[in-house]
C-alpha positions as CSV (number, residue, x, y, z in Angstrom):
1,X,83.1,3.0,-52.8
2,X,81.6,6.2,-54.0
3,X,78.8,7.6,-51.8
4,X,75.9,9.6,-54.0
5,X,74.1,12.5,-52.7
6,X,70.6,12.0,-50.9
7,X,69.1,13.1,-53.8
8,X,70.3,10.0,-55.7
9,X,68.4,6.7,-55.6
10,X,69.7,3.4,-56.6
11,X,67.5,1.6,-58.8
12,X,66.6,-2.6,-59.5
13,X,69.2,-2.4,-61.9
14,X,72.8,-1.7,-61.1
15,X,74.3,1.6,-63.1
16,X,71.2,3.3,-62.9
17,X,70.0,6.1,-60.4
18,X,67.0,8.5,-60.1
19,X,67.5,11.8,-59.1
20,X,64.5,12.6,-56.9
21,X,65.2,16.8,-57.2
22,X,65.3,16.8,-61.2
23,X,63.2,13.6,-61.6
24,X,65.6,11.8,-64.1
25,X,67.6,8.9,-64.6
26,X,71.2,8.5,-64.7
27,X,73.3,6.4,-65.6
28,X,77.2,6.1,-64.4
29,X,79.7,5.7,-67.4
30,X,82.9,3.9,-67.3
31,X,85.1,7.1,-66.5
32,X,82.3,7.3,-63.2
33,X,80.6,10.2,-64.3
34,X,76.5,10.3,-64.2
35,X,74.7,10.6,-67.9
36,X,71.3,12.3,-67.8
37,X,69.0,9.4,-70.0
38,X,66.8,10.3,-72.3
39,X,62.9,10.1,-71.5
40,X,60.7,7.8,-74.2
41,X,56.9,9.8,-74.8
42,X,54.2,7.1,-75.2
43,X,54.0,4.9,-78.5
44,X,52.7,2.1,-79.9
45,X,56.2,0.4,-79.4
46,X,56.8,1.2,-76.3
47,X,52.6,0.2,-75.7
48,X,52.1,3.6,-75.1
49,X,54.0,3.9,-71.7
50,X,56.3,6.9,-70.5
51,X,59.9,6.1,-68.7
52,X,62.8,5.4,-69.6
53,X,65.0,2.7,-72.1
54,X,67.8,1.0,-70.3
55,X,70.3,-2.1,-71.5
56,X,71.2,-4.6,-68.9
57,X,73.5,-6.9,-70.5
58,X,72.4,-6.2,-73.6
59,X,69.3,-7.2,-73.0
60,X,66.7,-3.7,-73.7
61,X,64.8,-3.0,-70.6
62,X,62.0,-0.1,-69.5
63,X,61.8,1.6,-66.5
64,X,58.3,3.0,-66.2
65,X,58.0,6.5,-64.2
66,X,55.4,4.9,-62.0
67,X,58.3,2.8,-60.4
68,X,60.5,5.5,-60.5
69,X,58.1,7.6,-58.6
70,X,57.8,5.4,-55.6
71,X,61.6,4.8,-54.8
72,X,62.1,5.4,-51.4
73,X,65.5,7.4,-50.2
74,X,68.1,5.7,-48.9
75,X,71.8,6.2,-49.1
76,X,73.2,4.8,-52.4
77,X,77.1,3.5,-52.8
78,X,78.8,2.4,-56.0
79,X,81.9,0.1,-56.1
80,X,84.9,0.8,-57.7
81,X,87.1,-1.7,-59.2
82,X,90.7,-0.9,-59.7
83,X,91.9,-0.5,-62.7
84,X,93.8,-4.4,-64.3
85,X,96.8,-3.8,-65.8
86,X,96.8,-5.5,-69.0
87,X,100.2,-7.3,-70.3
């Protein structure tokens, strides 16, 4: 398991963590290492909210910054899975 700093709060979706010091989202890549995401400005396409576009499954999904905002701290851990050796 990999234990994130305080500063790092796991969201509703797993692979995705808000950094209350920066106040941005990250999400952990393959190789384990957190991505900064980009933020979305309000459009008609989005219905004019700000946060953030995330994929869970596939499936496109928005994280408004309202939510984001009222995450509570709490100590985060992420699995690790060893690596399958393929044959």
């Amino acid at each position: 398991m990999i234990t994130f700093p305080k500063e790092f709060i796991a969201t509703k979706y797993p692979g995705y963590f808000w950094n209350l010091t920066d106040g941005q989202l990250y999400s952990v890549k393959v190789t384990g290492a957190l991505k900064p995401l980009a933020k979305m400005r309000p459009n008609h396409f989005n219905h004019f909210r700000t946060g953030y576009q995330i994929s869970v499954r596939g499936q496109k999904r928005f994280m408004e910054i309202e939510y984001l905002k009222k995450l509570k701290p709490a100590r985060s851990t992420f699995p690790v899975w060893e690596q399958l050796e393929l044959v």
